[in-house]
N, C-alpha and C positions, 0 to 999 in steps of 0.2 A: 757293326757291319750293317749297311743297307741296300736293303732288297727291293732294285725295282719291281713296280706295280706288275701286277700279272692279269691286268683286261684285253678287254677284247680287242683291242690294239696290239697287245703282245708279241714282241719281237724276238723273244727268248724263248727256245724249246725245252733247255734243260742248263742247271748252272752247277757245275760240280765239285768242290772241295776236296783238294787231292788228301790222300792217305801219306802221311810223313814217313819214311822209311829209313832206318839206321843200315850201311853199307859199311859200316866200319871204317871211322875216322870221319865219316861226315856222310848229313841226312840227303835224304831226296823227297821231293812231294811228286807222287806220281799220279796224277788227272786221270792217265788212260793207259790201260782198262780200269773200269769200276763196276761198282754192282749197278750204277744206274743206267751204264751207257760203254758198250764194246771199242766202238771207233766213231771218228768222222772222217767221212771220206776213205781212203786207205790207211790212213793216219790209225795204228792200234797200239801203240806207246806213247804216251809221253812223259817225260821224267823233266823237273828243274834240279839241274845238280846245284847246290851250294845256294848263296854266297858262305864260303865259307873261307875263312884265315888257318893254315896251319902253322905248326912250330917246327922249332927242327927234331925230325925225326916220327913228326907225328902222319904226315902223308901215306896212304895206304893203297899201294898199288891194285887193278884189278887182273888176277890171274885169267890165265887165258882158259875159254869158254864158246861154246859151240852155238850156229842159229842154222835153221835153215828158215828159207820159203819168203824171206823178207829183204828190206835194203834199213841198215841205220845210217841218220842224219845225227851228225853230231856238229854242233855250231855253239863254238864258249862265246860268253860277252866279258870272259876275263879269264888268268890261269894259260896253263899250257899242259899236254899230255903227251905223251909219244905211245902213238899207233902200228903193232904189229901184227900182221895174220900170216895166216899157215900159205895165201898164194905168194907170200914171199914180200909184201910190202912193210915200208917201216917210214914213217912220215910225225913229224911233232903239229898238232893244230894248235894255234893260238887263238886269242879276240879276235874276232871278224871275222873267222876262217869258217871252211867248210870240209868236214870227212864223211865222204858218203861210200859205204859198204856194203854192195852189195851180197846178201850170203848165197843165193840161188839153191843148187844142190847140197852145201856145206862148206861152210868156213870155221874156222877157229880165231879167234882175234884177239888181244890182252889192250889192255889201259896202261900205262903206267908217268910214272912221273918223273922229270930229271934227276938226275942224280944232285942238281941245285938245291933242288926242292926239299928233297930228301933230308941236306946235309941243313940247310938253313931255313926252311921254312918258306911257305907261296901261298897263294889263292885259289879257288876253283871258283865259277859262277859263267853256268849256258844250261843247253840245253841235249838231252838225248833223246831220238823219236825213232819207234821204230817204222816202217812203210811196209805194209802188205803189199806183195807182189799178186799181179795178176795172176791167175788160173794158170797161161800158159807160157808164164813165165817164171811160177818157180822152183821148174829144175833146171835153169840155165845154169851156166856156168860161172862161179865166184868171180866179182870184180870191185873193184877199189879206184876213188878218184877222190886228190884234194884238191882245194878251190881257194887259191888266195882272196884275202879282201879286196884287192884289185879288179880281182876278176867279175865281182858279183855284182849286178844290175841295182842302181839308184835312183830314186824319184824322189824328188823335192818340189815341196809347194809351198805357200806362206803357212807358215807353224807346222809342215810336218817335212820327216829326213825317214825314209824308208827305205831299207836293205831287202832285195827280193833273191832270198837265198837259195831256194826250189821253185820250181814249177813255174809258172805260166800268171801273171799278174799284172796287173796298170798297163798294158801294151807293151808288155817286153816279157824275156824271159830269161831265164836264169841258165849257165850252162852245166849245173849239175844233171848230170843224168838219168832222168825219173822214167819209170815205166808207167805211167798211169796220168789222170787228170787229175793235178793237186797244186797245190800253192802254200809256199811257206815265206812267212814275209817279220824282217823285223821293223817293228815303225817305230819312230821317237815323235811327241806330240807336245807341244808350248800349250803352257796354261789356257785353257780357252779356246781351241783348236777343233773347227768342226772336221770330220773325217768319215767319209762315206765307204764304208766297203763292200768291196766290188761284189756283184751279185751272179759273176761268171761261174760258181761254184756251186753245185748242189747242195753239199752241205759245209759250213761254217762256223766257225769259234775263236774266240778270243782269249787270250792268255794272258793277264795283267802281271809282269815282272817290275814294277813299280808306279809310285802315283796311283790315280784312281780316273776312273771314265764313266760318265752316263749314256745315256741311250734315248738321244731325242723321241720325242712324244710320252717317254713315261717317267716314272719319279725315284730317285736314288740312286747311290753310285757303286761301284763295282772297285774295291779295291784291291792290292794284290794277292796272286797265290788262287786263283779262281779262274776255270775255266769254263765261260760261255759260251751256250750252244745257241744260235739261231736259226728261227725258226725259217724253213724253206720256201725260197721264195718270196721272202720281205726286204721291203728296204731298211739298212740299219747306217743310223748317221751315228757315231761315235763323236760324246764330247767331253774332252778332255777338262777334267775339275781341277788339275792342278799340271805341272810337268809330267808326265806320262810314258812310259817306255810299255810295249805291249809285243804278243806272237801273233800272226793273225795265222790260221790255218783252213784248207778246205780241199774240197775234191769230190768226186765223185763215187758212189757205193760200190763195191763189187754185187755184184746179179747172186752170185755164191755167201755162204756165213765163213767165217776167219777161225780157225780153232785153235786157240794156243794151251802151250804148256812149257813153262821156265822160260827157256829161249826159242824154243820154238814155233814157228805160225804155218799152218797150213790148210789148205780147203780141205784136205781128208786127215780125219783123224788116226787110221793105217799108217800115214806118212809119220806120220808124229809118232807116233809106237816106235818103228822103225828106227827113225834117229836115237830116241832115247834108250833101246836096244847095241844101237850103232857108237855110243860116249860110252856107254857101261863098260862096252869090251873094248874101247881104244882101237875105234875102227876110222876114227874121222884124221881128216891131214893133221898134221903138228905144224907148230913154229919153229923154224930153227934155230936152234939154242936154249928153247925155254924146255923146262922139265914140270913146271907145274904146273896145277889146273883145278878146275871149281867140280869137284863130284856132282854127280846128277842128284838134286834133294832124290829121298826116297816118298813115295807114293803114301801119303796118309789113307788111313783104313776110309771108303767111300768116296775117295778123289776122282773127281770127272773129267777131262781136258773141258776150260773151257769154253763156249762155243760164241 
């Protein structure tokens, strides 16, 4: 691996190396959170699921599991899942697609896989993000929207083909429905491809899901499974060393700190008691028909929510 130069030029604030995580039947590299770095922008998850290949029989569904105070982005670049929550929605996303969930005051939701998959074996390979809701938006009310690949805003130039899946970017916008100022964009880059990203963001990062990129004015490349932080307020030309597939991400901070624990995010840490109070006793909506579910971990001796 090589690490661009760190002068006084420096366009990178912080570069982070996710933590690999075993979910049972297949890993995650999760970016964010980390011990180096909470969020960017409202952005306070992010997880690459896969690429991964099952067998038959080896697919592992996720039981249903509770969030409040946040919205999840979930967008594969391969695989299919089928989506259910306790407001009564039930939707499969494919490649290209987009499931944005809001939890607000409290949802329940489950993952799971067709009964295809199940019997013969498939793919998984995207991405899951969670988005911190504003102050005064997260006890609204749970909501659920999917977003075909049809639906989702395109920009093309010579050597790049970029998907603007959230928020607000290159002069267009995307019709997922964000509470906050953010941008979530997937870009594909030809070998050789300079790429400027947009500086309408306060803060900014990159997510190399294959190939490798540089970063004009300094030395070395960034290859996958790494998320970079830019520094605010710079301009960053992106150059692609080889074919390139990448996340771009940004937005602006909340004024407040984000406090989580398991699943859930909130400005006050009261709130979050609460919930985890509220799953103990089987106090949050169900899904209908489903009877299982993920228990609350139990609290390690000195555990903080954290902030």
């Amino acid at each position: 691996m090589s690490i661009p130069g760190r002068g006084g030029n420096d366009r990178i604030e912080e570069i982070i190396l996710p933590n690999v995580r075993d979910l049972g039947g297949f890993k995650v590299r999760r970016a964010l959170p980390s011990a180096q770095r909470r969020m960017v922008g409202p952005f306070i998850f992010f997880d690459q699921m896969g690429p991964v290949m099952f067998g038959a029989g080896e697919a592992e569904d996720v039981r249903p599991h509770p969030h409040i105070g946040l919205s999840t982005l979930t967008y594969l670049f391969d695989g299919e899942m089928i989506h259910r929550d306790s407001a009564g929605h039930k939707e499969t996303i494919r490649a290209g697609e987009v499931n944005w969930m809001t939890a607000g005051n409290g949802i329940v939701h489950s993952e799971r896989f067709p009964a295809a998959v199940h019997t013969a074996g498939g793919s998984l390979f995207g991405t899951q993000i969670w988005v911190a809701l504003p102050k005064d938006s997260e006890e609204i009310a749970p909501l659920f929207s999917h977003h075909d690949k049809a639906a989702l805003p395109i920009f093309s130039d010579t050597g790049v083909r970029m998907t603007l899946v959230a928020g607000d970017g290159f002069g267009t916008r995307s019709p997922v429905p964000v509470y906050s100022d953010l941008m979530y964009a997937d870009v594909h880059l030809e070998a050789g491809t300079r790429f400027k990203v947009p500086p309408d963001h306060v803060e900014r990062a990159a997510y190399v899901i294959s190939g490798a990129v540089g970063i004009e004015g300094q030395d070395g490349v960034f290859p996958p499974n790494q998320l970079v932080v830019f520094r605010p307020g710079t301009e960053v030309i992106l150059i692609a060393a080889e074919a390139t597939r990448l996340v771009l991400i940004g937005g602006e901070p909340f004024p407040e700190k984000r406090h989580i624990y398991w699943n859930f995010v909130s400005s006050s840490k009261e709130r979050i008691e609460a919930a985890k109070a509220d799953w103990r006793a089987r106090r949050f909506p169900e899904i209908a028909g489903e009877t299982e579910f993920i228990p609350l971990p139990p609290d390690p001796v000195g555990l903080r929510i954290k902030d």
